[in-house]
Backbone as JSON Lines, residues from 0, in Angstrom:
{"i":0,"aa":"X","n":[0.85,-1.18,0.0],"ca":[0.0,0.0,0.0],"c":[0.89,1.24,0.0]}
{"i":1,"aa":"X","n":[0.65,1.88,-1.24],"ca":[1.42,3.38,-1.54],"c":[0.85,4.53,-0.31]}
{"i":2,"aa":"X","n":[2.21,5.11,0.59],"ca":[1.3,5.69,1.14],"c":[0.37,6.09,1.68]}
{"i":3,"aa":"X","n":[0.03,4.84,2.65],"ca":[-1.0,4.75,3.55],"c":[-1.01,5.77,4.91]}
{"i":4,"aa":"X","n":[-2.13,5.83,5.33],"ca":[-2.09,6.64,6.37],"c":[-1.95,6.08,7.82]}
{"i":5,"aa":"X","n":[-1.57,7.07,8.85],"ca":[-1.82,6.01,10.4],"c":[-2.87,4.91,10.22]}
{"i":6,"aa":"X","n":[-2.8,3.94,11.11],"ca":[-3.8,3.41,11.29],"c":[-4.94,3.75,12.09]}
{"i":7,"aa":"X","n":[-6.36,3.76,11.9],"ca":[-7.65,4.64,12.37],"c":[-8.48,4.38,12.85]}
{"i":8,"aa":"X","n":[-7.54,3.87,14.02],"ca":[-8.93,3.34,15.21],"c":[-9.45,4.39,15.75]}
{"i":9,"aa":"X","n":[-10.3,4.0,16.8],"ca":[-11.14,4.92,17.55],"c":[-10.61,5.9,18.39]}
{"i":10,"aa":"X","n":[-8.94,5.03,18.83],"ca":[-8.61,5.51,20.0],"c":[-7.66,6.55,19.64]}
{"i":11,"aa":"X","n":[-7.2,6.59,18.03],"ca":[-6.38,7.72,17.76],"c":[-6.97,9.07,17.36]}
{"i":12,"aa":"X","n":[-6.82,10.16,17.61],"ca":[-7.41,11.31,17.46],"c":[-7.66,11.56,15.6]}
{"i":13,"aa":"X","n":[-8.61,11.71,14.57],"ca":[-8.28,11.89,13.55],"c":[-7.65,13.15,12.97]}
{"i":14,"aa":"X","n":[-7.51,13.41,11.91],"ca":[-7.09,14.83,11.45],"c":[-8.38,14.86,11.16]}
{"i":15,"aa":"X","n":[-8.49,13.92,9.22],"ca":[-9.78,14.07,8.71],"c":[-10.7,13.04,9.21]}
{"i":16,"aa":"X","n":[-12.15,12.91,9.07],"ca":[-13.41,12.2,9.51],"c":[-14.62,12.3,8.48]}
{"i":17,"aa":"X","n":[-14.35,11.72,7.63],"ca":[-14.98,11.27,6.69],"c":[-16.65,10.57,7.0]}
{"i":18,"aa":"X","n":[-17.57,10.46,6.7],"ca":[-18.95,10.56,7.38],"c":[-19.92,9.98,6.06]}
{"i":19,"aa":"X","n":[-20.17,8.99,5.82],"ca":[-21.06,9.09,5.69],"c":[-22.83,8.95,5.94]}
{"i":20,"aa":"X","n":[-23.8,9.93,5.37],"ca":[-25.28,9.45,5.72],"c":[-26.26,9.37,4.4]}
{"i":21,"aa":"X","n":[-27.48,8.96,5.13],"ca":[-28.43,8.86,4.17],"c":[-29.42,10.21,5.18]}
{"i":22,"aa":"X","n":[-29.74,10.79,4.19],"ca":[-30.87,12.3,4.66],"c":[-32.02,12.11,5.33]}
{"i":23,"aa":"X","n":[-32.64,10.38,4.45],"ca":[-33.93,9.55,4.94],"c":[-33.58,8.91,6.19]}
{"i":24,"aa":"X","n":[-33.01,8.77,7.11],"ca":[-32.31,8.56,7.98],"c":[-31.77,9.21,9.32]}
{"i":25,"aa":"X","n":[-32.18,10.26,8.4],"ca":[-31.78,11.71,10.03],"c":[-32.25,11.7,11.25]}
{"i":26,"aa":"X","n":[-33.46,11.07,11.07],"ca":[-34.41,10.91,12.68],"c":[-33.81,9.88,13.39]}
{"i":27,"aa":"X","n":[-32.89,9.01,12.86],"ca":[-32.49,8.05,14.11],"c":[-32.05,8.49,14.91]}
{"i":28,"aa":"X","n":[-31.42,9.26,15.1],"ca":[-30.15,9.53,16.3],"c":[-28.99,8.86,16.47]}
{"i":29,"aa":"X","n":[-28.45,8.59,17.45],"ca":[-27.4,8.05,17.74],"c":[-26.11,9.33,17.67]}
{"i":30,"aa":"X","n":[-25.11,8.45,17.4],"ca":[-23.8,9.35,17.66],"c":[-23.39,10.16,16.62]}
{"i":31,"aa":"X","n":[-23.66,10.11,15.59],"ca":[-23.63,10.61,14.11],"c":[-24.97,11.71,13.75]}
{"i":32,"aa":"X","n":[-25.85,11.95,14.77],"ca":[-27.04,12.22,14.2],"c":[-26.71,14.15,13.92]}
{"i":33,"aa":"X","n":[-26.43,14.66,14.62],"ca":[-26.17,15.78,14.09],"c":[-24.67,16.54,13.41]}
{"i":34,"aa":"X","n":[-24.13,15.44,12.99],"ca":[-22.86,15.77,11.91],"c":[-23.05,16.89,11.27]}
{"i":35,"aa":"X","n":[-23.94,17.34,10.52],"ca":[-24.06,17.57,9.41],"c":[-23.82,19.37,9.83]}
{"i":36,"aa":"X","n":[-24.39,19.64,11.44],"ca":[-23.86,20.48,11.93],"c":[-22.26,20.74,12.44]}
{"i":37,"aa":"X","n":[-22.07,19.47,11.98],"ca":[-20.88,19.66,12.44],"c":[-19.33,19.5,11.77]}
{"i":38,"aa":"X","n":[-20.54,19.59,10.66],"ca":[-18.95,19.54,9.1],"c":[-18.16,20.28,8.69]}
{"i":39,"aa":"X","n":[-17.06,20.09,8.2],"ca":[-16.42,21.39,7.56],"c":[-16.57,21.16,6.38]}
{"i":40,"aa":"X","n":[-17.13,20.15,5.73],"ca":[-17.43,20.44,4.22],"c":[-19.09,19.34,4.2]}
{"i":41,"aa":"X","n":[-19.72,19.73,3.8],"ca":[-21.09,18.48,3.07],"c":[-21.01,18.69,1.44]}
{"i":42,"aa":"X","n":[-20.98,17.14,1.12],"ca":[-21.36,16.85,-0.11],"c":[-22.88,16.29,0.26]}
{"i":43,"aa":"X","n":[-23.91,17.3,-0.35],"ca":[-25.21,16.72,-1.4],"c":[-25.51,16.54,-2.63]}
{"i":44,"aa":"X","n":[-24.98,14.94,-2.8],"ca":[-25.12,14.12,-3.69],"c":[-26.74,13.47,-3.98]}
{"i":45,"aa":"X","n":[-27.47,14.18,-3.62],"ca":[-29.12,13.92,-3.92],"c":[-29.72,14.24,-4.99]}
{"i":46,"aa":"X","n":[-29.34,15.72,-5.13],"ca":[-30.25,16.21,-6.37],"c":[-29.25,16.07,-8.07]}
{"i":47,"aa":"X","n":[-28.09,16.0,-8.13],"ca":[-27.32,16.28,-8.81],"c":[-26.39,14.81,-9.74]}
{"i":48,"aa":"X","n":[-26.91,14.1,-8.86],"ca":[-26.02,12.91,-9.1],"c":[-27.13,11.56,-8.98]}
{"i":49,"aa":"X","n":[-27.44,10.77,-9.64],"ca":[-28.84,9.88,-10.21],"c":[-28.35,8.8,-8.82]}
{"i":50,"aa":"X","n":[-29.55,8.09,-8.45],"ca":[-29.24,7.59,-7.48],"c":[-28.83,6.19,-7.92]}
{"i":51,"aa":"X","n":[-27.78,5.07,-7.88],"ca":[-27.34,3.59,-8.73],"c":[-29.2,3.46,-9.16]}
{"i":52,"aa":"X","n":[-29.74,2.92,-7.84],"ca":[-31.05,1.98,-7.94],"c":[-31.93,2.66,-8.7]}
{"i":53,"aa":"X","n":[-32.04,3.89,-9.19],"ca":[-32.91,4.45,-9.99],"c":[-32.38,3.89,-11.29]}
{"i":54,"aa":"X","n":[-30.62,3.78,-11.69],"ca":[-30.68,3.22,-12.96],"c":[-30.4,1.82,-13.21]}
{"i":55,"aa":"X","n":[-30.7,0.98,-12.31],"ca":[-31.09,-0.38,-12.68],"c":[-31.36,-0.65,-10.93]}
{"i":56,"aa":"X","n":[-32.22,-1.36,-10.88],"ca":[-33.41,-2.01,-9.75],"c":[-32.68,-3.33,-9.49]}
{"i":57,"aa":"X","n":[-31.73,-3.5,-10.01],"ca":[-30.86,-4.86,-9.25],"c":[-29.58,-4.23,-8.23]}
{"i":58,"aa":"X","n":[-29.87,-3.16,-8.65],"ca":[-28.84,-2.07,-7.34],"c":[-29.23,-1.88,-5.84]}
{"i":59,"aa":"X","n":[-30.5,-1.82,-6.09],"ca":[-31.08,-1.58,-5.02],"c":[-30.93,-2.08,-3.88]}
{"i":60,"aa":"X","n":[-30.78,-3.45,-3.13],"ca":[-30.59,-3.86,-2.3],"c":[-28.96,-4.22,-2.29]}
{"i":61,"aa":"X","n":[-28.09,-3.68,-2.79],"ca":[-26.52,-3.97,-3.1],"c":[-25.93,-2.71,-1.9]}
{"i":62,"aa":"X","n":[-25.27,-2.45,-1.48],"ca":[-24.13,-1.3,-1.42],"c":[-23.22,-0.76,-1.34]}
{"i":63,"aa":"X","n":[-22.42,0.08,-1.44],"ca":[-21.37,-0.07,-1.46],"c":[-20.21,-0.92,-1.24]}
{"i":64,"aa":"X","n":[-20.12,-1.68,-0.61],"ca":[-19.61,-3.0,0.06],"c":[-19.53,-3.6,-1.79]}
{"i":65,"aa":"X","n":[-20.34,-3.62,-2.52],"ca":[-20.62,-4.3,-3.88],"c":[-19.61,-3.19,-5.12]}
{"i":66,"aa":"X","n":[-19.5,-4.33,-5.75],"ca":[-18.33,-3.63,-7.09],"c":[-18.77,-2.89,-7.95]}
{"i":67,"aa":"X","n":[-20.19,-3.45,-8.04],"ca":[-21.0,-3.2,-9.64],"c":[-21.57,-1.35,-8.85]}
{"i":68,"aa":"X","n":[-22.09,-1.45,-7.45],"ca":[-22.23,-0.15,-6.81],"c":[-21.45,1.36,-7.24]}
{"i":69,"aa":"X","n":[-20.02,0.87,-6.58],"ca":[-18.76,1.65,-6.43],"c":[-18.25,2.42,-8.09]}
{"i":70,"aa":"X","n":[-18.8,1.02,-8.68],"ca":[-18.49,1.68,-10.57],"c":[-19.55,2.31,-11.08]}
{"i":71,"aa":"X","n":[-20.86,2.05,-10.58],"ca":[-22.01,2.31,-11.25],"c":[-21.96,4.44,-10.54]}
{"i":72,"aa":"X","n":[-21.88,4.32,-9.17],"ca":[-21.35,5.56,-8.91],"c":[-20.28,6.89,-9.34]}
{"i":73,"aa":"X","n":[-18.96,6.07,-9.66],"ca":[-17.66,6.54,-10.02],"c":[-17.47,6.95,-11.21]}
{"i":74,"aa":"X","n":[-18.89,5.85,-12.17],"ca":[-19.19,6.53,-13.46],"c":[-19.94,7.17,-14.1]}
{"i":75,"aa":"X","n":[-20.35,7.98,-12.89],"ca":[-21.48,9.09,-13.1],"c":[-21.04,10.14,-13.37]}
{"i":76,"aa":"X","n":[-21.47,10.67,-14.74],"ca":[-20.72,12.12,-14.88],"c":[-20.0,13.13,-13.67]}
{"i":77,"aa":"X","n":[-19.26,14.19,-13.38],"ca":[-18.72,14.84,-12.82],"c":[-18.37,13.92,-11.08]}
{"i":78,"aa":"X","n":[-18.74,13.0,-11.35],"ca":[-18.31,12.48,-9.77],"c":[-17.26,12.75,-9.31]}
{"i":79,"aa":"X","n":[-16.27,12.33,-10.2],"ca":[-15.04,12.21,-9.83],"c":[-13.96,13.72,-9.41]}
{"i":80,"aa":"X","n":[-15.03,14.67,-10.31],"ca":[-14.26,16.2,-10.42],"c":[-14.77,16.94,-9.03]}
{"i":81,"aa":"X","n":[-15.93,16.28,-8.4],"ca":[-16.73,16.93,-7.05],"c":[-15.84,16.01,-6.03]}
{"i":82,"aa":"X","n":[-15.09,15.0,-6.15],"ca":[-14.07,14.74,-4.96],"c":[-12.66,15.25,-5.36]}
{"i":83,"aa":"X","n":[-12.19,15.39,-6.41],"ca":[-11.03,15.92,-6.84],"c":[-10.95,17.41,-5.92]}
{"i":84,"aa":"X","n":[-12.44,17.83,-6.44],"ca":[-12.42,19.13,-6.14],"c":[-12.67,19.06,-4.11]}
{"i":85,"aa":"X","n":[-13.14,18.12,-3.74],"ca":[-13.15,18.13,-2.16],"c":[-11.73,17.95,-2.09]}
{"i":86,"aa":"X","n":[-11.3,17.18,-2.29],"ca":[-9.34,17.01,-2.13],"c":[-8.76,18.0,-1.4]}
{"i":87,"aa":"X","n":[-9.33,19.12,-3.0],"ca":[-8.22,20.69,-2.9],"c":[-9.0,21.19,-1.63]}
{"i":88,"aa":"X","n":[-10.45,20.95,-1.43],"ca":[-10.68,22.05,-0.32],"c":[-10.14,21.38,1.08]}
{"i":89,"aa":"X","n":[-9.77,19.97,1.37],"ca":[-9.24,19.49,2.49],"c":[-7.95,20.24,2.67]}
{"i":90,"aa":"X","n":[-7.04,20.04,1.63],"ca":[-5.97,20.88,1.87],"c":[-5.69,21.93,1.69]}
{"i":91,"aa":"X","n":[-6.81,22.68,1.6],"ca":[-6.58,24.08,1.7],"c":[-6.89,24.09,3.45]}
{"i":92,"aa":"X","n":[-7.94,23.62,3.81],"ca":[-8.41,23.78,5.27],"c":[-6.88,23.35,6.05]}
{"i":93,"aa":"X","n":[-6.38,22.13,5.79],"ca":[-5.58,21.6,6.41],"c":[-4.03,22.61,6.54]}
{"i":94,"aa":"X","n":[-3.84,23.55,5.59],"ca":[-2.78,24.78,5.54],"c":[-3.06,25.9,6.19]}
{"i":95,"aa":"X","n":[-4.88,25.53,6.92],"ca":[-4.7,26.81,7.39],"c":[-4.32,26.94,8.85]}
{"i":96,"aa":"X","n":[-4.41,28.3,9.78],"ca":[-3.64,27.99,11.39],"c":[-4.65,27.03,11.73]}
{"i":97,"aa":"X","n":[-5.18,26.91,11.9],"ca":[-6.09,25.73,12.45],"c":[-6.39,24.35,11.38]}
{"i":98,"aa":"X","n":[-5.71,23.33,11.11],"ca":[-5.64,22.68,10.81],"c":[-6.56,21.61,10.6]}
{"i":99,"aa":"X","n":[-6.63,21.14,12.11],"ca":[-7.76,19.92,11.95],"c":[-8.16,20.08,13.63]}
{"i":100,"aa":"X","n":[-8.84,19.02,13.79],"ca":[-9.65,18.12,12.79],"c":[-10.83,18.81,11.84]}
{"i":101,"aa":"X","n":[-11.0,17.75,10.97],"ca":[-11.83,18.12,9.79],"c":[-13.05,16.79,9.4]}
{"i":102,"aa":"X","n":[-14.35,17.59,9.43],"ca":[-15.26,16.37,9.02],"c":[-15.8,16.7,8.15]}
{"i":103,"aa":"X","n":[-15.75,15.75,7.5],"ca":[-16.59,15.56,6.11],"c":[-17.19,14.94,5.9]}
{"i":104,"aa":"X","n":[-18.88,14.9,4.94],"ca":[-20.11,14.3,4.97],"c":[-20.53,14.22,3.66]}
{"i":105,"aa":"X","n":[-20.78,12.85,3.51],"ca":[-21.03,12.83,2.18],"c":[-22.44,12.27,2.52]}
{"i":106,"aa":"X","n":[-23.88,12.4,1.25],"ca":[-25.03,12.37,1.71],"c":[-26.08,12.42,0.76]}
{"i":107,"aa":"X","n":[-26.43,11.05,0.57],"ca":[-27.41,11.37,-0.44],"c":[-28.83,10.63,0.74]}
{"i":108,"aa":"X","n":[-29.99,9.87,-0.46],"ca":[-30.64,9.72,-0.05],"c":[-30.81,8.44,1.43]}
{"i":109,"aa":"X","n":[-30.33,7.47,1.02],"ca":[-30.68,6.33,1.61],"c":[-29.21,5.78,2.23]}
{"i":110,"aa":"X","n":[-28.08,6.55,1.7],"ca":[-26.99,6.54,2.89],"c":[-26.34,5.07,2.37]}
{"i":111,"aa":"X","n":[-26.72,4.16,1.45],"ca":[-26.35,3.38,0.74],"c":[-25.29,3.32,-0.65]}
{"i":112,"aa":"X","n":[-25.51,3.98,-1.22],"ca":[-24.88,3.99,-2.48],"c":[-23.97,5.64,-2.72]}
{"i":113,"aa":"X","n":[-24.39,6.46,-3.3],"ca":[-23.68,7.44,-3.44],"c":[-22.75,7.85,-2.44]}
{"i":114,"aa":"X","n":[-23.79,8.21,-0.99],"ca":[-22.88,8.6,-0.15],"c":[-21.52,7.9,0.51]}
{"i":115,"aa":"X","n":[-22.17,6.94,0.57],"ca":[-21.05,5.32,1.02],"c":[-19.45,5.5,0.11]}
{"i":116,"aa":"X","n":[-19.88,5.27,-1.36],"ca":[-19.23,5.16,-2.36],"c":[-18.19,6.5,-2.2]}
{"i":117,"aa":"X","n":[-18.75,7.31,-2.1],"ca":[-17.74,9.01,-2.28],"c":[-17.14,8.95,-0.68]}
{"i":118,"aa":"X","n":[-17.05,8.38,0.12],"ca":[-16.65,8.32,1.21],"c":[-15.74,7.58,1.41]}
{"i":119,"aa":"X","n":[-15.74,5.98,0.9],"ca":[-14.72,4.96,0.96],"c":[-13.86,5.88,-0.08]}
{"i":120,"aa":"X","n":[-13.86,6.78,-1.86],"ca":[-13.48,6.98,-2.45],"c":[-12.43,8.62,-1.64]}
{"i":121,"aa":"X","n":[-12.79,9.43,-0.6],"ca":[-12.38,10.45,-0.21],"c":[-11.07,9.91,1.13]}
{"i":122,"aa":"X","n":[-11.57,8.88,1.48],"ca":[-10.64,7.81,2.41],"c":[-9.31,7.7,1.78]}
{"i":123,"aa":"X","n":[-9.85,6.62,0.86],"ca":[-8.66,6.63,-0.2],"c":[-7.82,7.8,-0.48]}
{"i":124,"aa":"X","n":[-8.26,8.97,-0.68],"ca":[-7.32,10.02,-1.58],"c":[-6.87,10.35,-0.16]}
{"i":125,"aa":"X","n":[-7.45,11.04,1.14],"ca":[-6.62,11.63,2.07],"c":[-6.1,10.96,2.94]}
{"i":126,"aa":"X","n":[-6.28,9.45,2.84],"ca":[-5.16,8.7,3.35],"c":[-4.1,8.5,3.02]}
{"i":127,"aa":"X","n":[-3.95,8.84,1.67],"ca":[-2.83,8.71,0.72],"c":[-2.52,7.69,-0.14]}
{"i":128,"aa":"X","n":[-3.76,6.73,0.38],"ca":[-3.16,5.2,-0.82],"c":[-3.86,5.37,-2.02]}
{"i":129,"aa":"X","n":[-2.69,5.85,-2.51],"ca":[-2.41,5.6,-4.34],"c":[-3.36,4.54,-4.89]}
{"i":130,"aa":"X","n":[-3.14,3.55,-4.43],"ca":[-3.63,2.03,-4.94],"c":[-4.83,2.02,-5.33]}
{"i":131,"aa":"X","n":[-5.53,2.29,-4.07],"ca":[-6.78,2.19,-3.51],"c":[-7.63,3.52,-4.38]}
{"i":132,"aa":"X","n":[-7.04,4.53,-3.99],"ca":[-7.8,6.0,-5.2],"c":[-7.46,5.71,-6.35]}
{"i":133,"aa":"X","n":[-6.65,4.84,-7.32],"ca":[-6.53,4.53,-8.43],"c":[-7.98,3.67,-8.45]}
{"i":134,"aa":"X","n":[-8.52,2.7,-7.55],"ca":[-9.53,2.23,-8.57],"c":[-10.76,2.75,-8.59]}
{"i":135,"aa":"X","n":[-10.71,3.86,-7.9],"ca":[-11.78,4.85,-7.53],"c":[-11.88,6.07,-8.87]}
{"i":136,"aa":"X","n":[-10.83,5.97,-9.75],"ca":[-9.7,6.92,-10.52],"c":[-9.65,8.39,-10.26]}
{"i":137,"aa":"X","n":[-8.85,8.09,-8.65],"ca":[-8.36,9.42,-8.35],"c":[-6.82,9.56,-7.29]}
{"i":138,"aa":"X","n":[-5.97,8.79,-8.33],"ca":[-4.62,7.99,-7.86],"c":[-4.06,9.73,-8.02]}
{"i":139,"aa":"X","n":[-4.4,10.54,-8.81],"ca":[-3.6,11.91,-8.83],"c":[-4.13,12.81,-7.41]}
{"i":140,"aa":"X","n":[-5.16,12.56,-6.98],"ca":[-6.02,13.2,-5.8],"c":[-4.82,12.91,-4.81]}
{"i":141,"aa":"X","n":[-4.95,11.42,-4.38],"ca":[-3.97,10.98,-3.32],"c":[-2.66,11.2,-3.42]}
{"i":142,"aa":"X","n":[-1.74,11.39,-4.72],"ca":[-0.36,11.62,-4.69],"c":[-0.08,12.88,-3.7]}
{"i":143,"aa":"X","n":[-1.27,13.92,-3.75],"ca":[-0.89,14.82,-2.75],"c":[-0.71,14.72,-1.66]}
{"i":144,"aa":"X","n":[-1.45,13.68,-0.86],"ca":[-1.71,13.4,-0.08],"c":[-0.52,12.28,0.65]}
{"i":145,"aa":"X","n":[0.2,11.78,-0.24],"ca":[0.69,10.33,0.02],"c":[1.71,10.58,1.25]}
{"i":146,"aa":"X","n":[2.16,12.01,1.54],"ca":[3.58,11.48,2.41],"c":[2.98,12.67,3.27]}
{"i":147,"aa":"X","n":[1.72,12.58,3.88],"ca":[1.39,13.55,4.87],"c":[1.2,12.9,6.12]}
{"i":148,"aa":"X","n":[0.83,11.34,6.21],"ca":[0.37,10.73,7.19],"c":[-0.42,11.38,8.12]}
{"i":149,"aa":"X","n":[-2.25,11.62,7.13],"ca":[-2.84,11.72,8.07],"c":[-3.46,11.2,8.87]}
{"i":150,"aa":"X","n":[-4.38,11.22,10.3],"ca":[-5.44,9.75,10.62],"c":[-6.83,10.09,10.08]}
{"i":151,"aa":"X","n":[-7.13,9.18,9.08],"ca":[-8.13,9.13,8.36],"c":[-9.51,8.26,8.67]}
{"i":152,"aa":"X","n":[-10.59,8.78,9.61],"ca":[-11.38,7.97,10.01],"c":[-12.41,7.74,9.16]}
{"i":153,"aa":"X","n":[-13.11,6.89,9.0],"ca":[-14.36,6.76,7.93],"c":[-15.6,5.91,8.81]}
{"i":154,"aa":"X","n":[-16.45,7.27,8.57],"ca":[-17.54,6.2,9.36],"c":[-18.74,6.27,8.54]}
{"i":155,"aa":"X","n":[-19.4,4.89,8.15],"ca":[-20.98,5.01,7.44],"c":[-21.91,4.9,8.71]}
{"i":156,"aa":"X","n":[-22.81,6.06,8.56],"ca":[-23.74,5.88,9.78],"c":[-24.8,5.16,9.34]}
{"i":157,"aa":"X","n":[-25.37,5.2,8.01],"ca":[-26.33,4.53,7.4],"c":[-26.24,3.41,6.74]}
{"i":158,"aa":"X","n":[-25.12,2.89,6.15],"ca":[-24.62,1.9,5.0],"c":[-25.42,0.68,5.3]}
{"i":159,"aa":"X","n":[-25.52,-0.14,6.37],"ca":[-26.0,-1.06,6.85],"c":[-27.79,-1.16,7.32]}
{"i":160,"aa":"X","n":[-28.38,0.19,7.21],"ca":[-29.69,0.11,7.22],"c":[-30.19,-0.22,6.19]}
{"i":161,"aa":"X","n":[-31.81,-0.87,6.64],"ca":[-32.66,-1.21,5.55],"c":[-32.81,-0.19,4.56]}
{"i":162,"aa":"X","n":[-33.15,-0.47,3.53],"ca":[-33.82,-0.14,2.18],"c":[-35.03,1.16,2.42]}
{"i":163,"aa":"X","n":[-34.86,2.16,2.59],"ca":[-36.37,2.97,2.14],"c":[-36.93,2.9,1.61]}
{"i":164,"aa":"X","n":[-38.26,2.47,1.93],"ca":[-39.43,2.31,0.48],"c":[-39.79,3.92,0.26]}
{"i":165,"aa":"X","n":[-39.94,4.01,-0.57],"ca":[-40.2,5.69,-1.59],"c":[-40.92,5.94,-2.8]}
């Protein structure tokens, strides 16, 4: 692994904190429930970006965790230029006097697919592994990143909930 970051347990403080949710989902609570107040950047990936299961219905119960997901996402027009472009704004935040920590929220509807997907894919780049943002194709995102060693936490608050009927 090119440039990997600390390792990102619980018990190490992060820089960045990567987040993802589903919007249909907000009323649960728990420990994640008001992030969104508490971000330094949100991606809403709802209105702008087609949801997998809207373009084929064998998506639907899949998520990110799944291959056909992660590509069906990654090859959605401008995806890739709206994390490129989160990249630059991490490290701009990260140059400034106040550094970190930094959370970031990625967020579409059902907290399954888009958001999941741009989250494992933002992991990748500010952890620094090359490898890993190459199959995401954003191996140039992470080269910036590669010899910063940051702690890169990633948490899905939703990934593992049921299905919204809608």
């Amino acid at each position: 692994m090119t440039g990997s970051a600390a390792p990102a347990d619980k018990t190490t403080p992060a820089d960045v904190t990567i987040v993802s949710i589903g919007r249909l989902h907000d009323e649960d609570g728990g420990e994640w429930a008001d992030v969104l107040q508490r971000a330094t950047i949100a991606l809403d990936l709802r209105e702008h970006f087609r949801d997998p299961h809207a373009i084929s219905a064998d998506l639907r119960h899949l998520t990110a965790h799944h291959q056909v997901v992660r590509d069906t996402v990654m090859d959605t027009p401008g995806v890739r230029q709206v994390l490129a472009a989160t990249a630059l704004q991490i490290q701009g935040y990260l140059a400034g006097p106040k550094a970190a920590p930094i959370t970031v929220v990625t967020q579409c509807a059902g907290g399954r697919h888009r958001a999941a997907t741009t989250a494992m894919a933002l992991r990748a780049v500010t952890a620094g592994d090359i490898e890993e943002a190459a199959a995401y194709g954003l191996a140039d995102a992470a080269k910036e990143f590669a010899d910063r060693d940051l702690v890169v936490h990633l948490v899905h608050r939703d990934l593992d909930k049921d299905v919204i009927d809608r």
